[in-house]
C-alpha positions in Angstrom: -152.0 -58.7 -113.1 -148.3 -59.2 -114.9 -147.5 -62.3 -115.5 -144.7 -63.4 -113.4 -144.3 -67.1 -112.7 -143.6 -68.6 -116.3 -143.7 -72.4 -117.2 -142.8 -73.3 -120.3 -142.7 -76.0 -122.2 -141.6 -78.4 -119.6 -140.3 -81.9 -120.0 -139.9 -84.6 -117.6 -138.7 -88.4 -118.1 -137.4 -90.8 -115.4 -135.5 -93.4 -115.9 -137.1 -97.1 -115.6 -134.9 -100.2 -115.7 -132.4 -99.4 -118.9 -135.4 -97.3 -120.6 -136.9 -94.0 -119.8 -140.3 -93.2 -119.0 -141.9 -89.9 -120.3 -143.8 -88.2 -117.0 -143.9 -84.6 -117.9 -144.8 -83.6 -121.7 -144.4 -79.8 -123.0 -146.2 -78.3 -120.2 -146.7 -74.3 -120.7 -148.4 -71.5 -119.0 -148.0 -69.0 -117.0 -149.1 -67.5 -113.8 -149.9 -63.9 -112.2 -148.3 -62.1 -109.1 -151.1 -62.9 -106.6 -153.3 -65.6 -108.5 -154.2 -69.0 -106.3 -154.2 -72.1 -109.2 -155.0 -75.2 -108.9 -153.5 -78.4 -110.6 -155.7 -81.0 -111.0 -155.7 -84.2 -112.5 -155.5 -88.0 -111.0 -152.7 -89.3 -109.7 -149.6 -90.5 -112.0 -150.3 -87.1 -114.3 -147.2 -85.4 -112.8 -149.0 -82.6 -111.0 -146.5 -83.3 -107.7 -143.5 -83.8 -110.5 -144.4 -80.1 -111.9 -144.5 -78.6 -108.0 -141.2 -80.3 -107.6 -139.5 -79.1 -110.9 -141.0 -75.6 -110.0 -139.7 -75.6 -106.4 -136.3 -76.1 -107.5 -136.4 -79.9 -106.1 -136.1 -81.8 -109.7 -134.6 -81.0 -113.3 -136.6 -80.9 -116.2 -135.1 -82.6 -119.4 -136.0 -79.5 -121.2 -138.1 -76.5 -121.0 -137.8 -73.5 -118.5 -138.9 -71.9 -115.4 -138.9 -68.4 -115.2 -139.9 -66.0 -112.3 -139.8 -62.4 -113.0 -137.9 -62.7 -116.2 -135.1 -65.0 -114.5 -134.5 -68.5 -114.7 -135.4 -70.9 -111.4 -132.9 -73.9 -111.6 -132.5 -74.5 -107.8 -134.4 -74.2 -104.7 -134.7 -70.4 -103.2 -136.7 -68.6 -100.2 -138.6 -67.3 -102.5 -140.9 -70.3 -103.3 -142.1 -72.2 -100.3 -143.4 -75.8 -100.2 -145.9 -77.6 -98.3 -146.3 -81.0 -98.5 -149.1 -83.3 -97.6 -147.7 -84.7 -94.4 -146.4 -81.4 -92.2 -142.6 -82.6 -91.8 -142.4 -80.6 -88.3 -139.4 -81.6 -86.6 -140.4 -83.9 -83.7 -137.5 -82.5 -80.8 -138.9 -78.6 -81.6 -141.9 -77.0 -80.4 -144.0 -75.5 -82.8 -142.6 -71.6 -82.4 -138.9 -73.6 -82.9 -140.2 -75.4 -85.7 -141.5 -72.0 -87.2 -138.5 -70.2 -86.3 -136.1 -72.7 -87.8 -135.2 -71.2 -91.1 -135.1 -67.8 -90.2 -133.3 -67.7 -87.0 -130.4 -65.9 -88.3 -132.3 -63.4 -90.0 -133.8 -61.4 -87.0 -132.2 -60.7 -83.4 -134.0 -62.8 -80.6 -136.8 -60.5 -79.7 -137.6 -59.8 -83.4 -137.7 -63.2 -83.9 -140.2 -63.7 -81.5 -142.4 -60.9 -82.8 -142.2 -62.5 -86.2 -143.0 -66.1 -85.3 -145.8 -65.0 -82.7 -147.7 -62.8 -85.4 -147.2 -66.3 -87.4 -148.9 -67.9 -85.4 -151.9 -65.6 -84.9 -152.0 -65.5 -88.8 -152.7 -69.4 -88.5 -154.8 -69.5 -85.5 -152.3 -71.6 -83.4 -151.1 -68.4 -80.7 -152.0 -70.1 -77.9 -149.8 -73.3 -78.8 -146.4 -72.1 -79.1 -144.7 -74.4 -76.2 -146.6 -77.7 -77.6 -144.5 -80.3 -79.6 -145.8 -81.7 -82.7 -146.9 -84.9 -80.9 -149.4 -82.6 -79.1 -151.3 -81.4 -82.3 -154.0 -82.5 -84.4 -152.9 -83.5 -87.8 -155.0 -79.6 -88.8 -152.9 -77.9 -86.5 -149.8 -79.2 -87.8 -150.8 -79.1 -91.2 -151.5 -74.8 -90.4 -148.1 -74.8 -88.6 -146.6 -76.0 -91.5 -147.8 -73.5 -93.2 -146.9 -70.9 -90.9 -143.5 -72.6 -91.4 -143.7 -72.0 -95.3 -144.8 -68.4 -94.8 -141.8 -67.2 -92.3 -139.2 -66.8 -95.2 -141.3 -65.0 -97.0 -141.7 -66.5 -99.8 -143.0 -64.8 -103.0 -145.1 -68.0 -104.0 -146.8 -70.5 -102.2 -146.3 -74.5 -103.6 -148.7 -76.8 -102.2 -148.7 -80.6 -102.3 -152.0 -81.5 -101.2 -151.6 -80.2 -98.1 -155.2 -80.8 -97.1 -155.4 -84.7 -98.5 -154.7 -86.6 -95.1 -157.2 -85.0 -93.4 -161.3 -85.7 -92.1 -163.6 -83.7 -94.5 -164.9 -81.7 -91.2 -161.0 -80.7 -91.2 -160.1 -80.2 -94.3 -163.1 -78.3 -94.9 -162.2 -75.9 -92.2 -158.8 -75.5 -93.5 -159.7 -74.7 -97.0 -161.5 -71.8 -95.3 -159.1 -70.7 -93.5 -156.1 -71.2 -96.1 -158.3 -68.9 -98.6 -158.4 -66.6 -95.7 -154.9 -66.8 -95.5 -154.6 -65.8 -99.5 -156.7 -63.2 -99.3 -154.8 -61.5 -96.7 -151.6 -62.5 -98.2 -151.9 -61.6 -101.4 -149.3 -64.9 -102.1 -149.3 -66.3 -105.3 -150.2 -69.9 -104.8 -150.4 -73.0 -107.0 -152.0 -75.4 -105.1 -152.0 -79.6 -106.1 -155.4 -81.5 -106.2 -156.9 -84.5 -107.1 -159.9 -83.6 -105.6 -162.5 -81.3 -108.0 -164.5 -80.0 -105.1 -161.3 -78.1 -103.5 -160.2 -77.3 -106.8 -163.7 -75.7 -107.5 -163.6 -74.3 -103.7 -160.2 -72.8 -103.9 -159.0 -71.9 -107.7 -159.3 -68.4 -109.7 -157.7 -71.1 -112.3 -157.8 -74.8 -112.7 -155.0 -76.2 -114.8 -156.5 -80.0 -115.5 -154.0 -82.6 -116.3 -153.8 -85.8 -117.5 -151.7 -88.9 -117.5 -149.2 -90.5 -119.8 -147.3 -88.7 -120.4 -148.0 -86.2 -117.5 -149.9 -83.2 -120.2 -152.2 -80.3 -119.6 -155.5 -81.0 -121.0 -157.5 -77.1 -120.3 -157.1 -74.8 -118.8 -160.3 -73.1 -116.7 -161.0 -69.7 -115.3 -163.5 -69.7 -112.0 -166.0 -67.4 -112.6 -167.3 -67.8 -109.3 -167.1 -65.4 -106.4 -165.6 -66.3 -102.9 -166.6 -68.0 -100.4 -167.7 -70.9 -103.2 -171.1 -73.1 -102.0 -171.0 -76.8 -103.5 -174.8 -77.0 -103.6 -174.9 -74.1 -105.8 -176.4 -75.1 -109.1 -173.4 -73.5 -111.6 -170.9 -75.4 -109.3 -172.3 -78.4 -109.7 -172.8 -77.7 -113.5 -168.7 -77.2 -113.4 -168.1 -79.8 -111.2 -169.8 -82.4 -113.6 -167.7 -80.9 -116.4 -164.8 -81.5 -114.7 -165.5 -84.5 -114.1 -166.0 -85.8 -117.6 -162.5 -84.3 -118.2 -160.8 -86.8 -116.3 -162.0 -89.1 -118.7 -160.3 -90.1 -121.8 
């Protein structure tokens, strides 16, 4: 797979009181059309900073962004977000909310269509009429994503979507996201501070550390999916990456 979704050397500072902070520090790599990464690293390492910059939603102080060759220096359809709370408008139902920012792009029946087969994608069909207040916080989480997925978009951008949930929950929708992928075929970077999901979900893990904001390795999964946490090379991994996060 082509590389097509290029990072490079990204630099981020904010600005503290009359000095500047230094969040983000030369942060380079790249990723393939169709590949599901994972950033990992505890919080304050900039992994949300980096979604952000690569979304469109923040400016780097230097460095680039490049998807097929061209430079990504504002938001666009083609990168959708999702954020770890589901931001579903509250006066919308959840085909409204899914419809929202493509109504103008299909006639009314299309429209329907489009949103409906949404839906069925995300397992929420038979809840079309119910307002947000009405789901579970999985449900809206999925109809978020459903959300995400209605423009299109060529890449997936994931905020620990999963983080607010009850492990029986969030378990279930880690299954059901990689099902999602795997019919998809979206390319997907996907924030974590949690090693099991990153271990559960990545054909990469990117792990990062704090101050500045810097990536420490980069690891390929060499497992094959679905991924069982009791198996014994998992674990083996998962204690790996654990001594990572240390200093």
């Amino acid at each position: 797979m082509a590389n097509f979704l290029e990072i490079k050397n990204i630099t981020k500072y904010y600005n503290v009181g009359a000095g500047q902070v230094l969040a983000l520090e030369n942060i380079h790599f790249e990723v393939s059309s169709g590949e599901l990464v994972c950033l990992l690293g505890p919080s304050g390492c900039g992994k949300t900073t980096l979604l952000k910059i690569i979304a469109g939603l923040e400016k780097q102080a230097s460095g680039q962004i490049l998807l097929n060759g061209n430079v990504v220096d504002a938001t666009g359809p083609e990168r959708g977000m999702i954020f770890q709370e589901p931001r579903l408008f509250p006066w919308l139902t959840l085909e409204e909310n899914v419809a929202f920012g493509i109504k103008g792009r299909y006639e009314k029946k299309l429209l329907q269509t489009v949103v409906q087969k949404l839906l069925e994608i995300v397992g929420l069909s038979n809840f079309s009429k119910a307002w947000p207040s009405q789901l579970s916080g999985g449900m809206a989480q999925r109809a978020a994503i459903a959300r995400s997925l209605a423009a299109d978009p060529l890449i997936l951008l994931l905020d620990e979507p999963f983080t607010a949930l009850d492990t029986q929950t969030r378990t279930k929708l880690q299954n059901d996201f990689l099902n999602l992928w795997q019919s998809t075929h979206k390319t997907c970077i996907h924030v974590t501070h949690d090693i099991d999901e990153a271990l559960i979900l990545g054909q990469r893990i990117i792990v990062m550390h704090p101050s500045p904001g810097r990536i420490k390795e980069i690891i390929p999964i060499p497992f094959p999916y679905p991924r069982c946490p009791d198996d014994p090379d998992f674990i083996t991994l998962k204690k790996e990456l654990r001594d990572s996060f240390l200093p």
